[in-house]
SEDRENDREN-219373 format. One line per field, with one value per residue: y, z, x of N, C-alpha, C in turn; residue in one letter. Coordinates in steps of 0.2 Angstrom, whole numbers. Layout:
% residues N
nc2 <- c(Y,...)
nc3 <- c(Z,...)
nc1 <- c(X,...)
cac2 <- c(Y,...)
cac3 <- c(Z,...)
cac1 <- c(X,...)
cc2 <- c(Y,...)
cc3 <- c(Z,...)
cc1 <- c(X,...)
rest <- c(a,...)
//
This chain:
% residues 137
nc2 <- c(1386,1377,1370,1363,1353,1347,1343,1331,1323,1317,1313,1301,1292,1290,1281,1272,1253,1237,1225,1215,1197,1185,1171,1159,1148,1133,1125,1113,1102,1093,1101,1099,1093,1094,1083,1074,1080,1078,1087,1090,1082,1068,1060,1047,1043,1039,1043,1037,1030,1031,1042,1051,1051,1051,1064,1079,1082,1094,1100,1102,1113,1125,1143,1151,1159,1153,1141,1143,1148,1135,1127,1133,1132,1117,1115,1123,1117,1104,1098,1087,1090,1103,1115,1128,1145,1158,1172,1183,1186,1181,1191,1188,1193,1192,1178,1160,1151,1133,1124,1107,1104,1093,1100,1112,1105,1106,1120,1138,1145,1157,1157,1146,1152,1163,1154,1151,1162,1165,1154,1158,1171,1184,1184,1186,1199,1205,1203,1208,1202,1188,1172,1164,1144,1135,1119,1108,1087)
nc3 <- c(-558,-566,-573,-563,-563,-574,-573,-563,-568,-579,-572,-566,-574,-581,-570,-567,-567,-573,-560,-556,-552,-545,-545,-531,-531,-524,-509,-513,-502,-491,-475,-460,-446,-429,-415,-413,-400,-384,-373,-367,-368,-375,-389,-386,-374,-366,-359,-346,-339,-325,-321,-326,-316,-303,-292,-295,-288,-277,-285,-277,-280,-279,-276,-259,-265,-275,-272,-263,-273,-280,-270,-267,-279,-282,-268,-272,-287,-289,-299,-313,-319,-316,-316,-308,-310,-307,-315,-316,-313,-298,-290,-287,-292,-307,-312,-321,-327,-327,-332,-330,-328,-321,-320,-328,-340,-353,-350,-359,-361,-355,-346,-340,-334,-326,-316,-313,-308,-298,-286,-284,-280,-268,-268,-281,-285,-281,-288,-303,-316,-327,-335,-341,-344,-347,-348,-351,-345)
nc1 <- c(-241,-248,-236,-230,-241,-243,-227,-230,-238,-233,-223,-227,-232,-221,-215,-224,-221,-224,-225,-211,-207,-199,-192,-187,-175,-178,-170,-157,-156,-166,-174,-165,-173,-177,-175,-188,-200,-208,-219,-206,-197,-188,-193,-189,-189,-203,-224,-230,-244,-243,-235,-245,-254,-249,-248,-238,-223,-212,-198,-182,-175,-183,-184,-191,-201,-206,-209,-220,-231,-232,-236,-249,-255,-255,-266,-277,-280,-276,-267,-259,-248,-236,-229,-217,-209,-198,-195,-190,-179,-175,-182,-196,-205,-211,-217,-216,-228,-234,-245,-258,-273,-287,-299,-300,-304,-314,-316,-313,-298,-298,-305,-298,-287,-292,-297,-286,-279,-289,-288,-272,-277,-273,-260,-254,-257,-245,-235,-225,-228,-237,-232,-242,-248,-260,-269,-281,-279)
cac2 <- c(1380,1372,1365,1358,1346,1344,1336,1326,1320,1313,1307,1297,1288,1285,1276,1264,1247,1230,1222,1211,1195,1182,1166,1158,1141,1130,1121,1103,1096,1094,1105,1097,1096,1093,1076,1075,1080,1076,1089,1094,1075,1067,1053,1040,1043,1038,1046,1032,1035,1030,1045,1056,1051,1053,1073,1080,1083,1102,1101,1103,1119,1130,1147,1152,1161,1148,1135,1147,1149,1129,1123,1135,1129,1110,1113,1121,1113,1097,1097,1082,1093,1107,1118,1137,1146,1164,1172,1189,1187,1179,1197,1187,1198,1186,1170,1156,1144,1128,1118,1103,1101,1092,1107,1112,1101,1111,1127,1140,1148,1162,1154,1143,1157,1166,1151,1150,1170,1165,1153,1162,1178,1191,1182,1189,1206,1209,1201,1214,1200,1182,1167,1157,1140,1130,1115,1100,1081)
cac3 <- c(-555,-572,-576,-559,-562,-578,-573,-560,-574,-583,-571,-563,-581,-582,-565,-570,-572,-571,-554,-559,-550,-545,-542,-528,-528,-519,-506,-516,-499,-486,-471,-456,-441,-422,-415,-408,-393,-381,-366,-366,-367,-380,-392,-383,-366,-364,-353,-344,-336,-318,-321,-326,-309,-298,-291,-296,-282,-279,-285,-270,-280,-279,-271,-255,-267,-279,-268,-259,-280,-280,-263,-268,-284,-279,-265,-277,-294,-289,-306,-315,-320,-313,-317,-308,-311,-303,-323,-314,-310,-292,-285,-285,-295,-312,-314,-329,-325,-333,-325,-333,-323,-324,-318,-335,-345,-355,-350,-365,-359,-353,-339,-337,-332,-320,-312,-308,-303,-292,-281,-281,-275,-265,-271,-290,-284,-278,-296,-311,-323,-325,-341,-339,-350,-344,-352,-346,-348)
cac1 <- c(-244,-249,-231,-231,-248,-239,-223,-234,-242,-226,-217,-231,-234,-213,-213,-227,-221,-226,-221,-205,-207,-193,-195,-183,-174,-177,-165,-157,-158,-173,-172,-165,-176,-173,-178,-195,-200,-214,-216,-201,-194,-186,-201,-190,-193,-212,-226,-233,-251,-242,-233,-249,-260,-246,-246,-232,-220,-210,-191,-179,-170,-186,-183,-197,-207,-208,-212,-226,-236,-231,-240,-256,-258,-257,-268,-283,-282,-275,-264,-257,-241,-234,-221,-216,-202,-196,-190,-190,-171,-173,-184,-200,-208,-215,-217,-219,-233,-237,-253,-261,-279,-293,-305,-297,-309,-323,-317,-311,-292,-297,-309,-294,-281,-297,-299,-279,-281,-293,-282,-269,-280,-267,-249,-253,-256,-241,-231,-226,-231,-235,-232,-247,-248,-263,-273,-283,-274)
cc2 <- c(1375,1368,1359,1353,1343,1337,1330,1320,1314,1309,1302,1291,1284,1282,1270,1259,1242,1228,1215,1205,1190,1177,1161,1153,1139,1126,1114,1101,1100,1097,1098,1099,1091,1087,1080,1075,1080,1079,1091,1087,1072,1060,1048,1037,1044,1039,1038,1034,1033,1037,1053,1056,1051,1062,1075,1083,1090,1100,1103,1110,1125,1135,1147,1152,1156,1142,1138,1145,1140,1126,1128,1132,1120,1109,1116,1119,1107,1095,1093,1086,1100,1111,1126,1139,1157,1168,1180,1190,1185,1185,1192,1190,1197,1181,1167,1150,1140,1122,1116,1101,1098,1095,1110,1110,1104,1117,1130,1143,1152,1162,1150,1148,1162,1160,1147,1157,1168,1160,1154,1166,1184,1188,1185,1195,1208,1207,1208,1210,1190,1178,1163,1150,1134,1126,1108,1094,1079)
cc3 <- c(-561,-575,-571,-561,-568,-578,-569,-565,-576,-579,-567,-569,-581,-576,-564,-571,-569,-566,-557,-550,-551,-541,-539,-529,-524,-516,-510,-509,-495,-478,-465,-446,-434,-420,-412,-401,-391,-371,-366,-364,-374,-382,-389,-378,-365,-359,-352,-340,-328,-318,-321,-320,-304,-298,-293,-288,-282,-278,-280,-272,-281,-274,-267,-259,-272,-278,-262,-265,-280,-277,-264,-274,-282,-274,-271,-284,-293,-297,-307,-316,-318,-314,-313,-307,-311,-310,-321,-310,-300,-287,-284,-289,-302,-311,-318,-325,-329,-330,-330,-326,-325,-323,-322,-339,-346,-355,-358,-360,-354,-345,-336,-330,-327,-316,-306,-302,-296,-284,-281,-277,-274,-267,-275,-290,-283,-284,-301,-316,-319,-332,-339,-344,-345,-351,-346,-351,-355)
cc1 <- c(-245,-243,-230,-235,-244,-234,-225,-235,-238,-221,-222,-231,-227,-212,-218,-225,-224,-222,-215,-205,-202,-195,-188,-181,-175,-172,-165,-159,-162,-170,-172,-169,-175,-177,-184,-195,-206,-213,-210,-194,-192,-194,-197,-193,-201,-214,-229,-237,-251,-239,-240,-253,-258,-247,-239,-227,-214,-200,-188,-176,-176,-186,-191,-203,-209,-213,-221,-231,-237,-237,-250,-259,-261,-265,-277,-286,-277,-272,-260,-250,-240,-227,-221,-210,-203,-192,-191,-179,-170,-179,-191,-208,-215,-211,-218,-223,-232,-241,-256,-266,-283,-299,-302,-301,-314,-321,-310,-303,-292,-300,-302,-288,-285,-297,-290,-277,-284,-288,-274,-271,-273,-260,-251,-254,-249,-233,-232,-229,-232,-236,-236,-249,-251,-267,-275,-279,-278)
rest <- c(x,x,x,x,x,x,x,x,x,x,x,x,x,x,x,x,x,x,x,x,x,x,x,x,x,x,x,x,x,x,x,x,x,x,x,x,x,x,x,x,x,x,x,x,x,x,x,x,x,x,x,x,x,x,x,x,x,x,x,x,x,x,x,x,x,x,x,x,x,x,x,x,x,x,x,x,x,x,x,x,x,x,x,x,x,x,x,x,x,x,x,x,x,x,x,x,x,x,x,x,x,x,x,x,x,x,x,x,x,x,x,x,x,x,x,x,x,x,x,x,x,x,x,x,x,x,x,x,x,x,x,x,x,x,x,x,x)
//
């Protein structure tokens, strides 16, 4: 047993070294980055506040179910923008939210995304999942 703790010993000592540290170049040129966008709009196309006080209105290509979670939300949070979208392959199953309210103001995320639960109610039971992305205007 004692030559064991021995070689321990030696080869622990011989694999000691100082961390060998490499320092990368930097790129000569500056990274190229995508134009700006706003929303999901390019920085030209401007929000104009005829735009945020209108309600948003439900695209024509929204399946049943989509236009069902659409017509709930609208009716209990009165939301400046709106998006829903069916990202479960058509079954119905999950959906991706995106709700800008102003019964949104004050509250932390977590109270946001309970108080979207809530009007829904019985639809979000019957989902496997759901993308929720709220905020107040």
């Amino acid at each position: 047993m004692a030559p064991v703790l021995a070689f321990r010993r030696i080869a622990s000592r011989a694999v000691q070294t100082p961390p060998v540290r490499f320092a990368l170049p930097r790129p000569a040129l500056p990274a190229i980055h995508a134009p700006l966008r706003h929303n999901g709009r390019h920085a030209s196309s401007r929000l104009y506040s005829s735009e945020a006080e209108d309600s948003p209105q439900p695209p024509e290509f929204l399946t049943e179910g989509e236009r069902r979670v659409f017509d709930r939300i609208m009716e209990g949070l009165a939301p400046t923008k709106l998006e829903v979208q069916d990202i479960s392959g058509g079954c119905g199953s999950m959906y991706a939210l995106d709700i800008v309210s102003d019964q949104f103001k004050g509250l932390p995320i977590i109270k946001q995304h309970r108080l979207v639960n809530k009007v829904l109610g019985d639809e979000m039971k019957t989902w496997h999942g759901v993308q929720m992305k709220t905020k107040a205007p």
